[in-house]
N, C-alpha and C positions, 0 to 999 in steps of 0.2 A: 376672591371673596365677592360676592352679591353686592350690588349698589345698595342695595335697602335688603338689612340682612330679615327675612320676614320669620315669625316665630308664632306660627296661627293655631289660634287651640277655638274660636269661636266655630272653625267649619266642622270640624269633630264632634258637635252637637247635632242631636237628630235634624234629619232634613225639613222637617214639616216647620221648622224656625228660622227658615233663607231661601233662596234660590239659588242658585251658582249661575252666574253669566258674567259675560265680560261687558265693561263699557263699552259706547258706542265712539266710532273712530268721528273725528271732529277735522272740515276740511283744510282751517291754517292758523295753528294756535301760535300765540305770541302771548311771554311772558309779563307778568303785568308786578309779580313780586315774590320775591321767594325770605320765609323769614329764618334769616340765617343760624341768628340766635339760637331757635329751637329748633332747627335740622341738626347742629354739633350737639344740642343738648340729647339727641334721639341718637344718634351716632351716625347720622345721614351727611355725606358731604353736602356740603352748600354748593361747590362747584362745581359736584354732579347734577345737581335738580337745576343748575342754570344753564346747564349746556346742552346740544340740540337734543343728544338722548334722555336728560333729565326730563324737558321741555314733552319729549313723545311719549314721557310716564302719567306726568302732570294733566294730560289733556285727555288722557285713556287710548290715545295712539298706539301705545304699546303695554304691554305684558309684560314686570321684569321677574327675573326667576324668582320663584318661592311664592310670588303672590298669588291668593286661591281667592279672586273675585267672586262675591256673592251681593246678594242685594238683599236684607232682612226683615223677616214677617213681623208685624206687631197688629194689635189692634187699638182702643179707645174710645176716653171721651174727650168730643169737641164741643167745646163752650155749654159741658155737661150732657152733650148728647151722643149715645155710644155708637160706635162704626166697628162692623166686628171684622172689617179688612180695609188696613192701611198699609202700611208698611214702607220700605223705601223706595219710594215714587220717581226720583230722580236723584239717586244716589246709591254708590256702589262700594261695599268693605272692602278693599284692596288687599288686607288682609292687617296682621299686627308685629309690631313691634317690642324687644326687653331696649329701653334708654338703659346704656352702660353708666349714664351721670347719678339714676336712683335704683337700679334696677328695678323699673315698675312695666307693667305691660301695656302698652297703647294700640288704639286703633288710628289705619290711615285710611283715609276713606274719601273718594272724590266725590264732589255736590254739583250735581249738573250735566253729570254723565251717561245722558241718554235712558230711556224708557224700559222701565221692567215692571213683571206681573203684577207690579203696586200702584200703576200707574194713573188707572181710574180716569183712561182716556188721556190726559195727562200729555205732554210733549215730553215731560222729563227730561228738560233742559232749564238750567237757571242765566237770569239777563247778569247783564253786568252790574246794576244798581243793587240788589240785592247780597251777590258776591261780596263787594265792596263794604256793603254795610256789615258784613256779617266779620269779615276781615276785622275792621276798625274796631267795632264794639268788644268781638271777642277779646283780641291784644290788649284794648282797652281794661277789660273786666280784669283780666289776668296781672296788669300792673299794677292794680286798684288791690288787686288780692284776694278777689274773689273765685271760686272754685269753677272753672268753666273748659268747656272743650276752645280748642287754638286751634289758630291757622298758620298753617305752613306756607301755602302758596296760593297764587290766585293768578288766574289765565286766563285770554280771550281765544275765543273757539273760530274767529271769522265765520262765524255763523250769525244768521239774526232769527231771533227769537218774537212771537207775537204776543203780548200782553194785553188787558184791557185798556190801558194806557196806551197802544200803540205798538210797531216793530221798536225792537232794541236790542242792542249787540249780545250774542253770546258770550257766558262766562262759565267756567269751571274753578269751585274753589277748593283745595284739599284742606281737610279738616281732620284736627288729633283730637283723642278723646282719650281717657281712662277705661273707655268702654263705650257703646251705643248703645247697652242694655236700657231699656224701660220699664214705668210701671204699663204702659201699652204692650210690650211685651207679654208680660206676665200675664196681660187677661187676655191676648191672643193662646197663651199655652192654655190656662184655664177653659178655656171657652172649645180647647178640641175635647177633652172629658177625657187626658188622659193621663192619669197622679203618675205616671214612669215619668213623662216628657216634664209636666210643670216641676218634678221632683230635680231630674236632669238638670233643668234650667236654675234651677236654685240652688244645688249643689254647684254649680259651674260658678253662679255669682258670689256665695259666699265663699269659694277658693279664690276668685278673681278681686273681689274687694272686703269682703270681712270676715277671712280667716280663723281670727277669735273666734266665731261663732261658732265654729266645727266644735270646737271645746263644750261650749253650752248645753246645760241638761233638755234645753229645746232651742235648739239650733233655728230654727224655722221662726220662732217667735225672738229672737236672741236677730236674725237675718230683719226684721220688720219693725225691731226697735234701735239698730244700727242707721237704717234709712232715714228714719220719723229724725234721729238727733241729728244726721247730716242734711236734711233738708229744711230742718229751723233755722241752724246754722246758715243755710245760702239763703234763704229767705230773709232771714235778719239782716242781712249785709246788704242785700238787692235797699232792703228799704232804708236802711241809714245812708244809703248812697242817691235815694231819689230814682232809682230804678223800675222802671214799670215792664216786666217781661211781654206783656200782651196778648197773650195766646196761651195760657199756662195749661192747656191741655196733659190728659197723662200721657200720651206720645210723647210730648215734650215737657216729661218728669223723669231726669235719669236715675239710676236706683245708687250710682253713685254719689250724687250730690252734685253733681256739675253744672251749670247752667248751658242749655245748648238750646240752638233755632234761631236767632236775633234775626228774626221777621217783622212785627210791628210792635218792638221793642223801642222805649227810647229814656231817656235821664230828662227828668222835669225840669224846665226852668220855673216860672210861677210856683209856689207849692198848695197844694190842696189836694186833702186824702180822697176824694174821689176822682184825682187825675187821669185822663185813657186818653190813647195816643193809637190805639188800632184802631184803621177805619173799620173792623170787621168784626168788633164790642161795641154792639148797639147797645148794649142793656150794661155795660160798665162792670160785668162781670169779674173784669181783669183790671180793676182800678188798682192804683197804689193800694188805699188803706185796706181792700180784701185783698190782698196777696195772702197771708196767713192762714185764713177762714179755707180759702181754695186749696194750697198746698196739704192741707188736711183733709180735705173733702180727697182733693187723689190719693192721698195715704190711705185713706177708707176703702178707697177702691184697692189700693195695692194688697192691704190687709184681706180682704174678701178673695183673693187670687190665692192666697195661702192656708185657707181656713184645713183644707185637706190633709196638710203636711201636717200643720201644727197640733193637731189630732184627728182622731176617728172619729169622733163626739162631736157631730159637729156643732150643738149646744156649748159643748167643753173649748170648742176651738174658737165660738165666737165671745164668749166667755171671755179667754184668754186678749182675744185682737184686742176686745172693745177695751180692756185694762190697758192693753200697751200703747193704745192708740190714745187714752186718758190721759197719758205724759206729756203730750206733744203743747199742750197749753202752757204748761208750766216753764217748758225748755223752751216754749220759742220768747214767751214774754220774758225771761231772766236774760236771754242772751240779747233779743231787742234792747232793753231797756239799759244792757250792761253797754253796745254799742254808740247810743245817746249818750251816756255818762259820759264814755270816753268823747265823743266829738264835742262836748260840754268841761270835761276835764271834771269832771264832778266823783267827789268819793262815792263808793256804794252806799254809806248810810245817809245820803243825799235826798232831800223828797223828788217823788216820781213830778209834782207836782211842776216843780219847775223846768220837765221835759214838756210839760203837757201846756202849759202857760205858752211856752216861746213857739211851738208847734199851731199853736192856735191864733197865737197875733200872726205867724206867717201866713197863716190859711185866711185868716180876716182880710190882710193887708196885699195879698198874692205879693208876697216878697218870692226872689229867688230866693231855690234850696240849696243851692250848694256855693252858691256869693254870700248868704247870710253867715254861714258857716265859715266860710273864709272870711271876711270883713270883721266874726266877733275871735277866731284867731290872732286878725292882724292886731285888734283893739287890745288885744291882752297887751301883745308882744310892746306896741307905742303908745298904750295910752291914750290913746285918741279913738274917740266914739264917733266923731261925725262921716266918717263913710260909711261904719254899719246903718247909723242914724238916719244916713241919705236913703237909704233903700225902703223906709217903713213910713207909708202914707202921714201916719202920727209919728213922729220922732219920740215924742213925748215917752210914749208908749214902750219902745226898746228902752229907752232911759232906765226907766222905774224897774224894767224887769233884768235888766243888768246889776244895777245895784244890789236887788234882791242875789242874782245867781253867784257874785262876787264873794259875798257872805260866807260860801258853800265851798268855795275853794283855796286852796295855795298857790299863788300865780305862777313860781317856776316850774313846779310839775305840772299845773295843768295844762300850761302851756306846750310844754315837748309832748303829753297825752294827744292835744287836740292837733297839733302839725303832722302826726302819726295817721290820723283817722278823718281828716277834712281833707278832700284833695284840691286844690285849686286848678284844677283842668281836669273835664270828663268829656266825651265825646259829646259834647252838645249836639243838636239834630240838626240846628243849620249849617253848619261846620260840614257835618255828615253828606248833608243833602249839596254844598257848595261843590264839595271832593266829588261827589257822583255826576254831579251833572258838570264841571272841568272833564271829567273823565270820557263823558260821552260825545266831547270837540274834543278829544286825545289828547287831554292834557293830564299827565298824570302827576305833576307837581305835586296839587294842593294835595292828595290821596296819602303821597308820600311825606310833605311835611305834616298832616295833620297825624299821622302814627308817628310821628319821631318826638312831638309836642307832647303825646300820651302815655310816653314809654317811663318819663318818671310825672306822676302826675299830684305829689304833695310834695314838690320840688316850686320854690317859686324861680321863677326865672325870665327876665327881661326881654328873653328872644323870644321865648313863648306868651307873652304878655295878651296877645290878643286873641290869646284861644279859650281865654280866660272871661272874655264877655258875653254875658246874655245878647241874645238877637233883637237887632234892631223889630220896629215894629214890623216892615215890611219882610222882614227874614224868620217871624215867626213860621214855626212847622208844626202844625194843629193835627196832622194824620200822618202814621206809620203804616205801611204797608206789608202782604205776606210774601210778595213778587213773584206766588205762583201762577 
């Protein structure tokens, strides 16, 4: 039997949507982490990816049988502005995987793997800080529960890499997905003018992820209102978590739902809905409070890649979009706002008003977002207000609007609602940024304990106690990076 039993149905699609080549051999890789947990859950030994021959897969040293390396075309918009060739610039599809634990199909795919026709001049190699971050956030996301591509393992290449920051170690990280399909995809096939291929393509992804929709008297508009409700969904959660993606490009809009890229991404401490954490969102595009407004604007765009399928008229077909795309208000603010309730413990015939009150004193007061949530948890749990009360410029101020929120609830259930949906550990950025830069004096400790603190993260617990605090003033991190 195959070390990694491969099961690839993406190379089977027309070629004008990949390239086929192999990664590029890297001169002395050394293991940095292999996640064990979801190698048994894919049916990958963990003892194989840790051993010299796992080690020679993970770095792109080797070829193991079944795998059909390619690197995949897409195009896009970046910070609203379209590039009609991106594609995988330093990363290569290994090929896919059925996990025996759901039977679902996954992609394995190494990030850093040397330089293909996407390259755009490019080294198409990734540092180690990068890696790292993308590691920690994704694990993170995924504990949290929200829908995101994993990582399996992460490597140094014994290479160095030049950044504008300076030389800095190579790294390779392999990354799982439900797929790498995008809406940058989509307008790459649109954009050759060819309704066989963008059809191709759409038939591939509604076998691959919304099945049902083969059923549908329009499949194609049935495939566009499947997306629009799985990307409210991840977008509703990105934000009840305090999550800023950063680059919300449609490159980086899977047509799964997943969140992928954790570039100059990061979890707010302060909260204010216009928070931005990329150096490379001059204009705040990608702040917290537009996440929404943006993930719609890509669906616009994804909608427009399909007008073709969805009829011949194409009057009739935009017709059709602009209705299906009319829904996406309503879905994302019900499931928003059902998310608040729960971190609030508040029944649904609760007023909006009092999300809107407490969201606003935080924003006045730059309280943290996810200490305030935890601290009015603990308050339920003991009765005692004065640690939420410690965090809000006015104390006064949480008082009154406590009392009010109390009104509104049954304290034993809300309480087990709000321990559900508040986490008391998220990968905070200085934490993030500690583990990277240990990492680069070869210390891999912090790297190591700060994912083993993340793996249950609305668990309180006293050994993880201090992963749990906001950063000092001098360990604030005011810019996320893309580390291309």
């Amino acid at each position: 039997m195959p070390a990694i039993p491969f099961d690839n149905s993406y190379a089977t699609l027309p070629e004008s949507l990949y390239t086929k080549l192999p990664p590029e051999s890297v001169p002395s890789p050394n293991l940095i982490c292999v996640n064990r947990t979801l190698a048994k859950k894919l049916g990958i030994s963990p003892e194989f990816l840790q051993s010299p021959e796992g080690l020679q897969a993970l770095s792109g040293n080797a070829i193991l049988q079944g795998s059909e390396p390619l690197a995949q075309a897409y195009a896009g918009h970046q910070f609203g502005h379209y590039s009609p060739q991106l594609g995988d610039g330093r990363a290569i599809l290994l090929g896919e995987i059925i996990s025996p634990s759901d039977d679902q199909r996954y992609d394995i795919q190494l990030k850093g793997s040397g330089r293909t026709p996407y390259s755009r001049g490019g080294d198409g190699k990734a540092a180690l800080g990068p890696v790292m971050r993308e590691y920690i956030l994704s694990e993170a996301m995924h504990a949290l529960g929200v829908p995101t591509t994993r990582a399996l393992a992460a490597v140094t290449t014994g290479e160095i890499v030049v950044r504008q920051d300076g030389p800095q170690p190579g790294a390779i990280f392999t990354r799982i997905a439900s797929s790498h399909i995008r809406v940058g995809t989509f307008q790459w096939s649109a954009a050759q003018g060819d309704t066989n291929l963008l059809r191709s393509l759409a038939d591939y992804t509604i076998d691959r992820h919304y099945p049902s929709a083969r059923n549908h008297t329009s499949p194609y508009q049935s495939l566009l209102s499947q997306v629009i409700d799985a990307q409210a969904k991840l977008v509703s959660q990105w934000m009840a978590l305090g999550f800023i993606h950063g680059v919300m490009n449609t490159d980086n809009t899977t047509i799964s739902g997943e969140t992928i890229d954790y570039g100059p991404c990061a979890f707010m401490d302060k909260f204010h809905p216009n928070c931005v954490f990329s150096s490379i969102d001059e204009q705040g595009r990608y702040a917290w409070g537009k996440q929404a407004s943006i993930i719609l604007w890509n669906l616009t765009r994804f909608a427009e890649t399909l007008l073709p399928l969805i009829d011949e008229n194409t009057d009739t077909a935009i017709a059709i979009a602009e209705e299906t795309l009319s829904s996406f208000q309503h879905t994302f603010e019900s499931l928003y706002l059902a998310r608040f309730r729960d971190k609030l413990g508040l029944p649904p015939t609760a007023p909006v008003a009092i999300i809107q009150d407490l969201l606003q004193l935080m924003a006045d007061q730059e309280v943290d977002f996810t200490l305030c949530f935890t601290e009015l948890t603990r308050s339920l749990a003991s009765n005692d207000n004065s640690p939420l009360a410690a965090l809000f410029l006015d104390p006064h101020s949480i008082t009154l609007w406590t009392q009010q929120w109390k009104q509104h609830i049954e304290p034993d259930s809300a309480l087990k609602t709000m321990r559900q949906h508040n986490p008391v550990r998220i990968p905070r950025n200085h934490r993030v940024e500690q583990a990277i830069q240990a990492a680069y004096q070869g210390d891999f400790a912090p790297f190591h304990q700060l994912n083993k603190a993340l793996t249950s993260p609305y668990s309180e617990s006293t050994q993880h106690a201090d992963f749990e605090s906001p950063p000092l003033p001098h360990e604030i991190v005011r810019e996320t990076f893309c580390g291309t």
